[in-house]
C-alpha positions as CSV (number, residue, x, y, z in Angstrom):
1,X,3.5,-4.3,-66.2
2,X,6.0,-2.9,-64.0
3,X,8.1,-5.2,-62.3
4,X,9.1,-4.8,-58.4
5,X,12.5,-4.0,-57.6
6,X,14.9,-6.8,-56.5
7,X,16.6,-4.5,-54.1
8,X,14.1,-2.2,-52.4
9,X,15.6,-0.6,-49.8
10,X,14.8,-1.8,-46.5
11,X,12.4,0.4,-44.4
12,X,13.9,2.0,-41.5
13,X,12.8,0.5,-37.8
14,X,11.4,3.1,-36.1
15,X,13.1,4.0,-32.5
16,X,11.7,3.6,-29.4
17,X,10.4,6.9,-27.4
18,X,12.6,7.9,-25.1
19,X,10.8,7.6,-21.3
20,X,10.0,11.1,-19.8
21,X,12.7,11.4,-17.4
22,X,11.6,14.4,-15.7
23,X,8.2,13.2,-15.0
24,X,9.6,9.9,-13.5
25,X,12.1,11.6,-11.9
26,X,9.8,13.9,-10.0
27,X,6.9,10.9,-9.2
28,X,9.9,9.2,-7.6
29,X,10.7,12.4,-5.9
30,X,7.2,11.9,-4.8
31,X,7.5,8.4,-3.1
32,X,10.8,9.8,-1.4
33,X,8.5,12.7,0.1
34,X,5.8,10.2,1.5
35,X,8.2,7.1,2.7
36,X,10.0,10.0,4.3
37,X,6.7,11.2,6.0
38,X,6.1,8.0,6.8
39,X,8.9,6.6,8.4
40,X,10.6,9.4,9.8
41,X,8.9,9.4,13.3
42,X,10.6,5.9,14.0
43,X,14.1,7.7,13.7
44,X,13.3,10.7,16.4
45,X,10.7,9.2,18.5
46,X,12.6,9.7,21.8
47,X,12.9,13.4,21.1
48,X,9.5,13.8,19.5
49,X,7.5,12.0,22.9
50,X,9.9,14.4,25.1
51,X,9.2,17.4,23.3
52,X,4.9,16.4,23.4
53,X,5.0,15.7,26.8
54,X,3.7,11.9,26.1
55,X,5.5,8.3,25.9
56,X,7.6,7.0,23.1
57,X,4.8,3.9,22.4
58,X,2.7,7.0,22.3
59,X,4.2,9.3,20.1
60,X,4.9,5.8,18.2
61,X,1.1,6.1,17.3
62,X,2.3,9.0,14.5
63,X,3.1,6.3,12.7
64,X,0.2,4.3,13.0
65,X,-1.9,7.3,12.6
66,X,-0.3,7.9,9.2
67,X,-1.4,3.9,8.4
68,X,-4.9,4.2,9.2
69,X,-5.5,7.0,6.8
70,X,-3.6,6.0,3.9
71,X,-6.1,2.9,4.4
72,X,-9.0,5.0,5.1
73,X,-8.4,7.4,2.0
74,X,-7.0,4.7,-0.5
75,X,-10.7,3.1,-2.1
76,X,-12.7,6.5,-1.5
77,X,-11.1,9.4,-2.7
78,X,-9.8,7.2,-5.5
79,X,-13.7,6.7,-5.7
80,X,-14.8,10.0,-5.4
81,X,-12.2,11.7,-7.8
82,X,-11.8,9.2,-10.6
83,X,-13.4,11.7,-13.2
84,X,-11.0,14.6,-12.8
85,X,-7.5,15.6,-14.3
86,X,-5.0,13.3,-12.4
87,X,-2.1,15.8,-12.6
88,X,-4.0,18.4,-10.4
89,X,-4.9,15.5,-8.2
90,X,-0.8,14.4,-7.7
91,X,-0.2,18.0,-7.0
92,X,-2.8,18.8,-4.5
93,X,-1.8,15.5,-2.6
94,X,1.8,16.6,-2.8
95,X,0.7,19.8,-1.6
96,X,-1.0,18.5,1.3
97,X,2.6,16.5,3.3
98,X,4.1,20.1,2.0
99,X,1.1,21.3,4.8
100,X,0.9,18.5,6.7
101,X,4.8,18.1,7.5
102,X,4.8,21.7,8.5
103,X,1.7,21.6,10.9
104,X,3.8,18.6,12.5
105,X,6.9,21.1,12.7
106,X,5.1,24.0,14.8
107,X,2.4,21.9,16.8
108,X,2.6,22.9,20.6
109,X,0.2,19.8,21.3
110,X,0.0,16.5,21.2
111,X,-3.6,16.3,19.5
112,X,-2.6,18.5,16.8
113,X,0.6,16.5,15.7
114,X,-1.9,13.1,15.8
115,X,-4.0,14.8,13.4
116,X,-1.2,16.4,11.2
117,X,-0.2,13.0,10.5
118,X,-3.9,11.7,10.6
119,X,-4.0,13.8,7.2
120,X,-0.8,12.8,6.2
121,X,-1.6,9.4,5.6
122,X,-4.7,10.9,3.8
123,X,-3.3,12.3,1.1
124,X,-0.6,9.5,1.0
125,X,-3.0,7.1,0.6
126,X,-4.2,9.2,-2.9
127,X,-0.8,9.5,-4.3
128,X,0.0,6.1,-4.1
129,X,-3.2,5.2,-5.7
130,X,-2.3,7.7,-8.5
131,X,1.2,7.3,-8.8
132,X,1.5,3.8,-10.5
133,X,-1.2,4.4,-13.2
134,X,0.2,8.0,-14.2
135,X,3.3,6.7,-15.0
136,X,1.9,3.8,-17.0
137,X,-0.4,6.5,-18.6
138,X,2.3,8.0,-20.4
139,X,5.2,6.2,-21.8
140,X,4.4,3.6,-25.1
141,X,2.6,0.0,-23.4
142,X,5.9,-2.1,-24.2
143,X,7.5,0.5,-21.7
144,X,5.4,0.6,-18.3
145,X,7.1,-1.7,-16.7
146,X,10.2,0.3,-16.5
147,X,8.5,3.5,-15.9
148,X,6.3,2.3,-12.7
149,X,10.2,1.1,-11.6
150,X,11.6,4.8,-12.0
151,X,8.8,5.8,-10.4
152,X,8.7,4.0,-7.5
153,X,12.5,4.3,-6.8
154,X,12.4,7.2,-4.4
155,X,10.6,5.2,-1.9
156,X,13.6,2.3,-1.7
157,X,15.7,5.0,-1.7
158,X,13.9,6.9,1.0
159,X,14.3,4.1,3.1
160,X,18.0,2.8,2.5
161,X,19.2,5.9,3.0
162,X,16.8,9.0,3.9
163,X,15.5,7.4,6.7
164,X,18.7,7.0,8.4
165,X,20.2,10.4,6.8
166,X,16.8,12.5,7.9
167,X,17.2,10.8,11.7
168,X,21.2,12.0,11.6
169,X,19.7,15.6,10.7
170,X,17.0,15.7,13.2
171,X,20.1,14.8,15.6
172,X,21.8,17.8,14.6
173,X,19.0,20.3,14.0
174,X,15.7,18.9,15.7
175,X,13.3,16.8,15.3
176,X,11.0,19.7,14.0
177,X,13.4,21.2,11.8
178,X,13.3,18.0,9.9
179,X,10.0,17.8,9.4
180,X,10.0,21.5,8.2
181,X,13.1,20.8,5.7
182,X,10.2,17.8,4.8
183,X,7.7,20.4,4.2
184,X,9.7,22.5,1.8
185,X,11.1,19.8,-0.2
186,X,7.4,18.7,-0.8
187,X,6.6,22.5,-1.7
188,X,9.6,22.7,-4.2
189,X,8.3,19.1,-5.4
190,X,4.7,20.7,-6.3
191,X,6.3,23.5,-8.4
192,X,8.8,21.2,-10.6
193,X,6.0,18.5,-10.6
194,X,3.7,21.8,-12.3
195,X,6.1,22.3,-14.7
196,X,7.1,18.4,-16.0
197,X,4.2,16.4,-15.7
198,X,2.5,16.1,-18.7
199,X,-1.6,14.8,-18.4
200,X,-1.9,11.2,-18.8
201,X,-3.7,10.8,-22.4
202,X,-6.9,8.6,-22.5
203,X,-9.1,11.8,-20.5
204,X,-12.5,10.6,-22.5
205,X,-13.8,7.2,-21.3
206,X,-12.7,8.6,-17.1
207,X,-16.2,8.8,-17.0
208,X,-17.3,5.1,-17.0
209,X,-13.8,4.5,-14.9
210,X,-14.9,6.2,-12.3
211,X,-18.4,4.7,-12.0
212,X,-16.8,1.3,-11.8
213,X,-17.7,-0.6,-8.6
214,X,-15.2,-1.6,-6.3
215,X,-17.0,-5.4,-5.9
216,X,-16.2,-5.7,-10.0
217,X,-12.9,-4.6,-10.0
218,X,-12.5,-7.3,-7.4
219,X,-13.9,-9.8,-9.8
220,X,-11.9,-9.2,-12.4
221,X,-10.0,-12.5,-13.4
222,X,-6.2,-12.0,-11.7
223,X,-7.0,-8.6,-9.3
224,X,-8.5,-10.9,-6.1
225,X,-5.1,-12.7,-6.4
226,X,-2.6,-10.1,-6.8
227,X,-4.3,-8.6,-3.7
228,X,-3.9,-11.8,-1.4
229,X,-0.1,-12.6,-2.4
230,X,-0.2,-8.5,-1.6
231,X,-1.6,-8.6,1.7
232,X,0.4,-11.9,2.8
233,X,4.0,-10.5,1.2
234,X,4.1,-7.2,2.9
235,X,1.9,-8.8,6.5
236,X,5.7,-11.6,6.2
237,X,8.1,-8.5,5.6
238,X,6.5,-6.3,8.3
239,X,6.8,-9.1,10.8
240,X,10.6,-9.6,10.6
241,X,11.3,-5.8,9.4
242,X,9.3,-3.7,12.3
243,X,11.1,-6.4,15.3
244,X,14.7,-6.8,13.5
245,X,15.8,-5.6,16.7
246,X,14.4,-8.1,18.5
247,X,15.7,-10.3,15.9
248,X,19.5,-9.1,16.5
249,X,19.1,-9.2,19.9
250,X,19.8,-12.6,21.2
251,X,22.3,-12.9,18.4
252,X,24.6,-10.3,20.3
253,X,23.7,-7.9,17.2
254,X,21.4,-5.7,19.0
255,X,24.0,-2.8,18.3
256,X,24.7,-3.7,14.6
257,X,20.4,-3.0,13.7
258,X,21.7,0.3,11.3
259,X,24.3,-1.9,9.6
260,X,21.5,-4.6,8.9
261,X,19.0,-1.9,8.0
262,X,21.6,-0.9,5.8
263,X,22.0,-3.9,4.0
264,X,18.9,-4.3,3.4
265,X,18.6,-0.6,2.0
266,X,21.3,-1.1,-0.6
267,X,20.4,-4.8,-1.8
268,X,16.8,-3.3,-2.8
269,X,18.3,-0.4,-5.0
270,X,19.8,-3.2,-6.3
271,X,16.8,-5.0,-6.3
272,X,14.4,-1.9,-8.0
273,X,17.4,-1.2,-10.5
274,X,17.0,-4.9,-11.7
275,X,13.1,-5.2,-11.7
276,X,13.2,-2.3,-14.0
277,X,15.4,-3.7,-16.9
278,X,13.6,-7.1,-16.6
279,X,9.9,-6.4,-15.4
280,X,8.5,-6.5,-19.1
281,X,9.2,-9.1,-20.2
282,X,9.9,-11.1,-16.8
283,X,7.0,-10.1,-14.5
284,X,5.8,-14.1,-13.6
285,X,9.3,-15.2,-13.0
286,X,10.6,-12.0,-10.7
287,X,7.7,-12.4,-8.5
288,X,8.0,-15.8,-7.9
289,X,11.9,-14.9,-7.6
290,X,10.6,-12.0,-4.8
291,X,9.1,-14.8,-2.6
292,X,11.7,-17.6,-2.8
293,X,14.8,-14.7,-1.9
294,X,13.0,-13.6,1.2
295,X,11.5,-17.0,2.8
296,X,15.4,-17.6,2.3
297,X,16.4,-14.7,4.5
298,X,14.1,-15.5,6.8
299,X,14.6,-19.3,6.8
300,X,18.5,-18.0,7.8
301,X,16.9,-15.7,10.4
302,X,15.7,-18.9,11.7
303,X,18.8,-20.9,11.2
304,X,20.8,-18.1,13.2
305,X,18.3,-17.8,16.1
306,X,18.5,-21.7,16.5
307,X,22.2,-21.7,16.6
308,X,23.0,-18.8,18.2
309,X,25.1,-17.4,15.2
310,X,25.7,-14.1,13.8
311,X,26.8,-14.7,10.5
312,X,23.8,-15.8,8.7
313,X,22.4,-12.6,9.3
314,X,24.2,-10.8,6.8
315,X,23.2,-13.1,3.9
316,X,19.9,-12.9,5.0
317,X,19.7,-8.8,4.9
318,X,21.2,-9.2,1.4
319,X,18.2,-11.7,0.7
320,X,15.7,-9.8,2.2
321,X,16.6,-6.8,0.1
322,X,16.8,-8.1,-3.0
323,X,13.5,-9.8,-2.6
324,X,11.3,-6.7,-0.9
325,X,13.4,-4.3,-3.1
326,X,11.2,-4.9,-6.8
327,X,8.3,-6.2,-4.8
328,X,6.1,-2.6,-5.1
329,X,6.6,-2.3,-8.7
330,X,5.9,-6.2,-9.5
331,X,2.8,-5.9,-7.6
332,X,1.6,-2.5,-9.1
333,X,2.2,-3.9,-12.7
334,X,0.6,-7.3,-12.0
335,X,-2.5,-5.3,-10.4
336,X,-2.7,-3.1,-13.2
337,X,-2.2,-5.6,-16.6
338,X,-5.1,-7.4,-14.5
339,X,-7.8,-5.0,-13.6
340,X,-7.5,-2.4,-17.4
341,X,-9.5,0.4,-17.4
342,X,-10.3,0.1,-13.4
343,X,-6.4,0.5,-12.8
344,X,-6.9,3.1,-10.7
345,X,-9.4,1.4,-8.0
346,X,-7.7,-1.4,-8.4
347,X,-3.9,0.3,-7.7
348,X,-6.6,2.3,-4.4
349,X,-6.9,-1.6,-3.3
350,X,-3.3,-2.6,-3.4
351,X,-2.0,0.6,-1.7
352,X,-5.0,-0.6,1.4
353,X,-3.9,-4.1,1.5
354,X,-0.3,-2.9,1.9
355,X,-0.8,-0.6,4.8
356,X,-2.8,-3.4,6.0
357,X,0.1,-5.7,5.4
358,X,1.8,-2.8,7.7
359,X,-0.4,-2.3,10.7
360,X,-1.3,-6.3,11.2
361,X,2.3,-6.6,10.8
362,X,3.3,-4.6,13.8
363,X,0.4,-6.1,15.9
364,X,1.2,-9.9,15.1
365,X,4.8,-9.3,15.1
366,X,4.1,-7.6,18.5
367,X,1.9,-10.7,19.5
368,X,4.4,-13.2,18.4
369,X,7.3,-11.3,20.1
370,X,5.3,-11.4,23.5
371,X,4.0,-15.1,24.1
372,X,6.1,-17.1,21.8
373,X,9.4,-15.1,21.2
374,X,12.0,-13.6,18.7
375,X,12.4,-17.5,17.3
376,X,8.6,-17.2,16.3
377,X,8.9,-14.5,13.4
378,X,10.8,-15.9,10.6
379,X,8.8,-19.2,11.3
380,X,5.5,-17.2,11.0
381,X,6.7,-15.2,7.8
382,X,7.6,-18.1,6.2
383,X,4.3,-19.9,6.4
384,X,2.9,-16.2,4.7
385,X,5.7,-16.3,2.2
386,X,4.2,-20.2,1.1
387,X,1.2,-18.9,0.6
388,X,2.4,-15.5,-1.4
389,X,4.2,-18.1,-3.5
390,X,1.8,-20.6,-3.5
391,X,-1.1,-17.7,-5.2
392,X,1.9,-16.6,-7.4
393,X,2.2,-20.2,-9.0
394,X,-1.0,-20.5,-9.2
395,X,-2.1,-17.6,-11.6
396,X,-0.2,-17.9,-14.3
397,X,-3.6,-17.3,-16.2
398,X,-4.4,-13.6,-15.3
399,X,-2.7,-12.9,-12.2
400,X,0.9,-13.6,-12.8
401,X,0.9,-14.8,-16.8
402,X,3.3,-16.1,-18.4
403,X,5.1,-13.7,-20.9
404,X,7.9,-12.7,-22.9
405,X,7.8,-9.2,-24.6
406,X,10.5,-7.7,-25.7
407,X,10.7,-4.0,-24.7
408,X,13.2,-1.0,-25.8
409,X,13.7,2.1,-24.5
């Protein structure tokens, strides 16, 4: 009988695959391209209304525009084209802000621009539904987390610092010539994005995906509640973040708004950069953290307002940023451990809830602003952050779980 050796040698622990770098890279390239398309009409609206011939809270309605259909196209061509090849589907909406940025750059008219950006927010509203699920689609399970973070990078750094850099360019060169640099960084985007992304695996049970009902997906245990502390996270935010000029304002600050902005900008790199080391094995905790750091900031909004001091202000950017920074990616992957297989109507829901976070956002914040002034807005953000937090707490079952995986890349 043979006997088993006393020293076997130990088996070696296999490493970790290495994340595709080039595909992440270029998917965050892609949310740099759409915040960019988003946003940048809020840094050249003066010269964009002269140059249309119409008003600046006109021309303001490009934005607006761009809103509506990323939460008209979100749910239904997520819908429609949930049986076929998501890589031709990425590159056909980055394709369309290569031709819709470019329509934007040579319209003579008004109507045209309106509907440039109509279609904008079309195809914006695709790729964000998309973009969380293929990166998750192809890197190991233990790794997603991190991925969706690299992923989603190019749209905190599109607004730290594109959104400011892109409105110092269309100073120098034009508004249009902005948007058509826009338009060829999104073409040169298609072409690398051709060569590096590789299909997500998984292509065989698409089929019954697609044919999964939006009304299920939102009974699945955990989905209903990412979606509310969704809605109510980004609705806070967009109250305080669309009027932080109104906010600086009686503060004596109103001429310090791009070195608030840029706070901000550069405690959510921060922000992103730490959600992705932690976001596997810390998803529950970082959330909550996400709500607490900005009903801070806007508790010292609130705090400054009443005693007519600058200084809070500061602290609070930092706050804000650090909490809003992660916030996309936390969301994305808490929406996405929830819903399984329907991750992709499910991720079609999120992106519509947070364009409706947007648009309510500007028209409460407006509301507020009007009959009950600047004070009002961190007061009203905070009661949304409660709840946010509140929803957070209260799923640690399927929502927000409890967990503590250790992941390696």
């Amino acid at each position: 009988m043979p006997t088993p050796e006393l020293h076997a040698p130990a088996r070696p622990v296999a490493a970790a695959p290495r994340l595709p770098w080039p595909a992440l890279l270029a998917m965050s390239a892609g949310g740099f391209v759409t915040i960019m398309t988003e946003a940048l009409p809020a840094g050249v609206l003066p010269a964009m209304s002269a140059d249309l011939g119409v008003g600046q809270s006109a021309a303001g309605q490009s934005v607006t525009l761009y809103a509506v259909g990323s939460i008209a196209a979100a749910v239904p061509l997520t819908a429609v084209t949930g049986r076929l090849p998501r890589k031709p589907l990425l590159l056909v909406a980055v394709g369309g802000f290569a031709a819709a940025n470019a329509v934007t750059a040579v319209s003579p008219s008004y109507p045209l621009t309106m509907a440039a950006r109509f279609a904008a927010g079309l195809v914006a509203g695709l790729l964000w539904a998309l973009l969380a699920g293929y990166a998750r689609g192809i890197v190991a399970p233990e790794q997603r987390g991190r991925a969706m973070a690299v992923a989603m990078t190019g749209s905190t750094v599109a607004l730290s610092v594109g959104v400011p850099a892109g409105t110092v360019l269309a100073s120098l060169v034009g508004w249009r010539a902005t948007f058509g640099l826009m338009s060829a960084i999104a073409l040169a985007l298609t072409g690398w994005m051709l060569f590096v992304l590789p299909e997500p695996p998984g292509r065989a049970d698409r089929t019954d995906r697609a044919r999964t009902p939006v009304r299920r997906v939102l009974r699945t245990p955990g989905v209903a509640a990412v979606l509310a502390v969704t809605a109510t996270f980004v609705l806070a935010h967009n109250i305080l973040y669309t009027y932080v000029a109104a906010l600086l304002a009686p503060l004596g600050l109103d001429g310090r708004t791009d070195t608030v902005l840029l706070v901000i900008g550069l405690s959510s790199l921060a922000s992103i950069l730490g959600t992705g080391a932690l976001i596997d094995r810390y998803l529950r905790p970082l959330t909550i953290a996400a709500s607490v750091l900005l009903a801070v900031a806007a508790l010292l909004l609130a705090a400054a307002l009443l005693g007519s001091a600058g200084w809070p202000v500061y602290a609070a950017a930092a706050l804000w940023g650090l909490g809003f920074g992660g916030a996309a990616t936390l969301l994305q992957t808490a929406v996405a451990d929830a819903a399984g297989p329907a991750g992709d109507i499910a991720q079609s829901l999120l992106v519509t809830c947070w364009n409706l976070g947007i648009a309510v956002g500007g028209l409460a914040g407006g509301l507020l602003l009007d009959h009950a002034g600047p004070t009002a807005l961190p007061w009203s953000a905070l009661v949304l952050l409660a709840a946010a937090l509140a929803v957070t707490l209260g799923g640690r079952r399927h929502a927000f779980p409890a967990r503590h995986e250790h992941s390696s890349v």
